[in-house]
N, C-alpha and C positions, 0 to 999 in steps of 0.2 A: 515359540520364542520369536519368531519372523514375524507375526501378527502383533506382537507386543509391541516391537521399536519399531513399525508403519504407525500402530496409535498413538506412542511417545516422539514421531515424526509430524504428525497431523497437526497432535496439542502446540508441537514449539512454532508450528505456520503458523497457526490463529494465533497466539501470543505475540508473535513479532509483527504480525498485520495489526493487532488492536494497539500495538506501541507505537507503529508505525503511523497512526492517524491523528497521532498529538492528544490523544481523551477527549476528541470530538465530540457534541452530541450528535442522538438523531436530526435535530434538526438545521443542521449545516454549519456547525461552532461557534453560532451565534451568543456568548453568554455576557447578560446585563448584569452590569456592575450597579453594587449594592448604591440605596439613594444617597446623596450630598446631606450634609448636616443641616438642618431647618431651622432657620434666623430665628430669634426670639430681641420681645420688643424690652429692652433692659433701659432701668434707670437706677439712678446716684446722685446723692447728694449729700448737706454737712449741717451740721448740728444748728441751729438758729440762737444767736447773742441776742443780752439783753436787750429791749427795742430794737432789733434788726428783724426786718419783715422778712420771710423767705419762703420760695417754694421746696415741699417735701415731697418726695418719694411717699404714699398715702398706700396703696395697696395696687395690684395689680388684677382688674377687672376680669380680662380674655387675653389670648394672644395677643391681641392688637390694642386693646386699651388698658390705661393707666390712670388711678384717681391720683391726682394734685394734690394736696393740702396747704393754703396756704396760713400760714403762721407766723406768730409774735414769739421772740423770746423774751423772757421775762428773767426778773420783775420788770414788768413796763410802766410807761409814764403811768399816772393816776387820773386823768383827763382826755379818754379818749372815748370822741362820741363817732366819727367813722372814717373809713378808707378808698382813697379812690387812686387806679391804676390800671394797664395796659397790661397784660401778658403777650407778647407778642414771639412767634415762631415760624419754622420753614412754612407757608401752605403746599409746597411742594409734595411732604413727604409726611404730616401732621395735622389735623383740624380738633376743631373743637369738636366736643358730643354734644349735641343739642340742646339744652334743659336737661343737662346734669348737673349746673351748681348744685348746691345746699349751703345753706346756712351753717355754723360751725357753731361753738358753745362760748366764743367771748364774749359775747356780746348780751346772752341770755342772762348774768346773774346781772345785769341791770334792772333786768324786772321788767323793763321796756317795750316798746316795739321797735322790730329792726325794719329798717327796709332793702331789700337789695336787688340789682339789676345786674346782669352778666350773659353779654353775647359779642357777636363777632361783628366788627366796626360795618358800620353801614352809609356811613359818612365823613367820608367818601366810602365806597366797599370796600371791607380788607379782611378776607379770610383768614388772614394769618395775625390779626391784633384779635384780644378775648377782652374787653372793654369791662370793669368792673365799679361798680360802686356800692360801699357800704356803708346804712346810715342807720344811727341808734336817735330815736325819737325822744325827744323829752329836754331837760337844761343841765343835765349831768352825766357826765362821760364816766368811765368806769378805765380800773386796774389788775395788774393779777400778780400774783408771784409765782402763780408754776413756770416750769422752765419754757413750756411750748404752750400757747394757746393757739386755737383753729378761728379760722378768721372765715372761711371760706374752703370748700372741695368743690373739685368739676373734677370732667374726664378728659383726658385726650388719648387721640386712635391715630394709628399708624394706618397709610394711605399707599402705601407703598408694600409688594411681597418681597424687592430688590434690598442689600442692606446698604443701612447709610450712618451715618451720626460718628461721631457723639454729637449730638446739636443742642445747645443752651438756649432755655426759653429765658428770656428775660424782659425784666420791669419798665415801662415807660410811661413818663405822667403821669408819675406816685406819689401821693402825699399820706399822709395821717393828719385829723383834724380834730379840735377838741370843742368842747358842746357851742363854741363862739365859732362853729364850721371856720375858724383859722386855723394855718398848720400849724402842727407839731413839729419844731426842728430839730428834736431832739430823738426822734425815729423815723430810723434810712432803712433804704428798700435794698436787698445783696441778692445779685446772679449767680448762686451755688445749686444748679440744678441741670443735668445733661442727662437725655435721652436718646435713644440709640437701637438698631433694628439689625442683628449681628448673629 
């Protein structure tokens, strides 16, 4: 019996010593708290009106990049041979991807040739303008009735691991022009596009 409660003595020492050390580890109570939530590069935007040019949320590439789309709503004018305009944004926190335009499908049931050019201002240098122009070859401009037509896609990449945004890209030195390359006054360019790294 005297042997029993010296063992049932022992057990309640070690029990109150291992209470006593706060659930310590072995290695000095060092314990790393679980990682911080990991930014993701998020975009939004609104539905594109009739002749209102606008950039779209397109698909999302990688964490860091985003495809553009930009678009017509329709029905649009019936006279439209091509687009010329500025996407311009933070360079801070945003660049372009390199020779990622592409061509979109407005401009193909012309039957035509398109030509187009799309990079970052050089003249003067300006990492944060995306310079574009788009021209349908021939002496007849073309129309559509879907609600959205693609005028153009690129990519843009977040430059930044820090979060930032919402930042709106927006249009400068936009026109629409009809096969007499004069504008079209009758199709305006709308800033409904925010990007964001959150």
């Amino acid at each position: 019996m005297r042997r029993f409660l010296i063992g049932a003595a022992v057990l309640a020492c070690v029990a109150i010593l291992a209470c006593s050390s706060g659930g310590k580890s072995g290695d000095g109570g060092v314990v790393t708290p679980p990682p911080g939530p990991v930014p993701t590069f998020l975009c939004s935007d609104s539905p594109a009106a009739p002749n209102v040019v606008v950039l779209k949320c397109g698909a999302r590439v990688s964490a860091t990049v985003w495809r553009i789309d930009v678009v017509i709503g329709g029905p649009t004018a019936s006279n439209i041979n091509g687009f010329n305009f500025d996407v311009v944004f933070d360079p801070l926190v945003m660049a372009y991807v390199p020779d990622s335009a592409q061509m979109g499908t407005f401009f193909l049931q012309g039957g035509g040739t398109t030509l187009f050019l799309a990079a970052t201002a050089t003249n003067p240098p300006d990492p944060g303008r995306l310079v574009v122009g788009v021209q349908l070859q021939g002496s007849t401009g073309v129309g559509s009735m879907m609600s959205e037509n693609l005028i153009l896609a690129f990519q843009i990449k977040t430059l930044t691991a820090s979060p930032f945004g919402p930042d709106q890209l927006t249009f400068a030195r936009s026109e629409a022009t009809d096969s007499l390359r004069m504008p079209i006054p009758g199709i305006t360019f709308s800033d409904q596009i925010m990007l964001s790294f959150q």
